[in-house]
N, C-alpha and C positions, 0 to 999 in steps of 0.2 A: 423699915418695916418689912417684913419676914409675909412674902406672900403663898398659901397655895394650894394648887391647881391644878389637872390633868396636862400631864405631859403634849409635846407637840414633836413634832421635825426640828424643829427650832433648837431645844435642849440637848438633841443627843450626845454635842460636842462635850457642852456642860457635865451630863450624865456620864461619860465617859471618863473625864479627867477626875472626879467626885470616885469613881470606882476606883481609878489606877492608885490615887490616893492612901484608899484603906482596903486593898485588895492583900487575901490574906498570905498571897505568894511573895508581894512586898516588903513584907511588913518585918520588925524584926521582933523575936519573940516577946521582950516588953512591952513593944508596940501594940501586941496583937491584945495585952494584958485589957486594953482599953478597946476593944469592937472591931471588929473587923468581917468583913464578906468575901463567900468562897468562890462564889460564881460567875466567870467575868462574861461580862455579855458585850458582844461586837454592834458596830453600828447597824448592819441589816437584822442581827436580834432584836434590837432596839426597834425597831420598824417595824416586823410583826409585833411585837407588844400593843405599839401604841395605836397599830389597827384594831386591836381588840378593846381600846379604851384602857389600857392596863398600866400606865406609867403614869404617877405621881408626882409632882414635882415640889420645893420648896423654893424661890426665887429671894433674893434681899434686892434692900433697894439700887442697888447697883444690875439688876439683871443674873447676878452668877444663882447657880444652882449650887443650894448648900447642904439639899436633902433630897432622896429619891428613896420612892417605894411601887416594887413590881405588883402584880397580881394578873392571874388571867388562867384560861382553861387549861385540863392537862391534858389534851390534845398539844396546847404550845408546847408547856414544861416537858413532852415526853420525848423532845430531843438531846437530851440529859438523860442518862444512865438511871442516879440515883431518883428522878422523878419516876421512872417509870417502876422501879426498886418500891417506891413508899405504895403507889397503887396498887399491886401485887400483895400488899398487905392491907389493902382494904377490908377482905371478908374476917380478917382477924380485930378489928377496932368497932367502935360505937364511939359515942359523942349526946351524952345527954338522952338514953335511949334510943338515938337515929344512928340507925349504919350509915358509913361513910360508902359514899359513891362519886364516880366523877361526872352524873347528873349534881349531885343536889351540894357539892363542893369545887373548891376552885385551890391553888394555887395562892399562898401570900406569901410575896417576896421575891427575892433579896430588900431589905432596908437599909441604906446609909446615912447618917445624917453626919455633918460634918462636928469636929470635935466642938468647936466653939460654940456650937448650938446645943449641944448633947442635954438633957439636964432643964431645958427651959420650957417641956410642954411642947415642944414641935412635933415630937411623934407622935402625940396624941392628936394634933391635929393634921398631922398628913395622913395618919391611920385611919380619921374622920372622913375626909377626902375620897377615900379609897372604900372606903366602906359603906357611904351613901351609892357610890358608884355601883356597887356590885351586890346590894343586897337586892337591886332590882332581880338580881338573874340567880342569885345563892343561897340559901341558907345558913351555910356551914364555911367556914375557911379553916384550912389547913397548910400547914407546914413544919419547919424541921430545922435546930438549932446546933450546931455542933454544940457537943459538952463542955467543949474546953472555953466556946464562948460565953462566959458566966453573965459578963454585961450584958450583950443581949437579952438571953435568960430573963435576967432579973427586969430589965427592962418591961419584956411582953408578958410576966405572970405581973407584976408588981404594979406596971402603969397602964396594962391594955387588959389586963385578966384572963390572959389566955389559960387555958389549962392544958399540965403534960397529961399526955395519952399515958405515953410507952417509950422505951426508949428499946433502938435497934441498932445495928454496924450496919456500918458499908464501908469497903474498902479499909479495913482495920481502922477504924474510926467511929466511934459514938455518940451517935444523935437521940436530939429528943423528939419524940412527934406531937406536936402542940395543936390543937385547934380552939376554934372561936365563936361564939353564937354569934351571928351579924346582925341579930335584931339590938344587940346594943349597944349606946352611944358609949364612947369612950373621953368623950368631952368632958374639961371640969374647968370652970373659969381660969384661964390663963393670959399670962401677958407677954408678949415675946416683943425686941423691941428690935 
């Protein structure tokens, strides 16, 4: 049984070999065909995260960690180039009539879920997870998909309803900027086993 849950101290090992995994410098182009994540985060990363509440985790019934999703303020995120690059472009976006600020937005992401699980509903419910969490303090979540990752993509328009903003460069590279209304549930009866 597929559990999950706000991250701890306990996971980071987990969380970390789960990244080296599907990290996109690893990977080989085929590979990449099927998901992959840009942003490798260290164990003391990992640590502020999970001070802010901000690490997700999916556990099976062995203990290993087979999915993780970040989130949190962009005070964190803005020790990354391209986080502080998307803010800078706030006064050019909306979202449903509301401009985006980094009062009344936050940061979602990186998401990995491991292959085996891809496909059965997990993300919607670590999405779940992460999203009760934070709608306490957010309205709006935001983030940013490389183009080339299509599975992703289709993933958070198709199975979380995210919607694309815009899309921008950085670093001669092509992203999408995606956001999210948190008032709603992304749940739909699922069986994960």
């Amino acid at each position: 049984m597929i559990v999950t849950r706000l991250g701890n101290h306990h996971d980071i090992d987990g969380v970390l070999a789960l990244q080296e995994k599907y990290l996109y410098s690893k990977l080989t182009e085929s590979e990449r065909m099927h998901g992959f994540v840009t942003t490798p985060f260290t164990a003391d990363q990992l640590i502020g995260i999970i001070k802010q509440n901000g690490l997700f985790v999916a556990n099976d019934q062995n203990h290993n960690i087979v999915a993780y999703a970040f989130a949190g303020s962009w005070k964190y995120f803005e020790q990354w180039e391209i986080f502080r690059f998307m803010v800078s472009r706030f006064p050019l976006l909306s979202f449903k009539g509301n401009e985006i600020s980094t009062v009344n937005s936050f940061q979602y992401g990186p998401i990995c879920i491991d292959k085996q699980f891809r496909g059965s509903g997990l993300l919607n419910l670590l999405f779940e997870e992460m999203r009760i969490e934070f709608l306490k303090t957010y309205p709006i979540s935001v983030t940013f998909i490389n183009k080339v990752n299509i599975v992703s993509t289709q993933a958070h328009v198709r199975k979380l309803n995210w919607q694309i903003m815009d899309e921008f460069e950085f670093n001669h590279k092509i992203y999408l900027g995606l956001a999210f209304d948190m008032k709603f549930s992304v749940l739909k009866p699922v069986k994960i086993s």
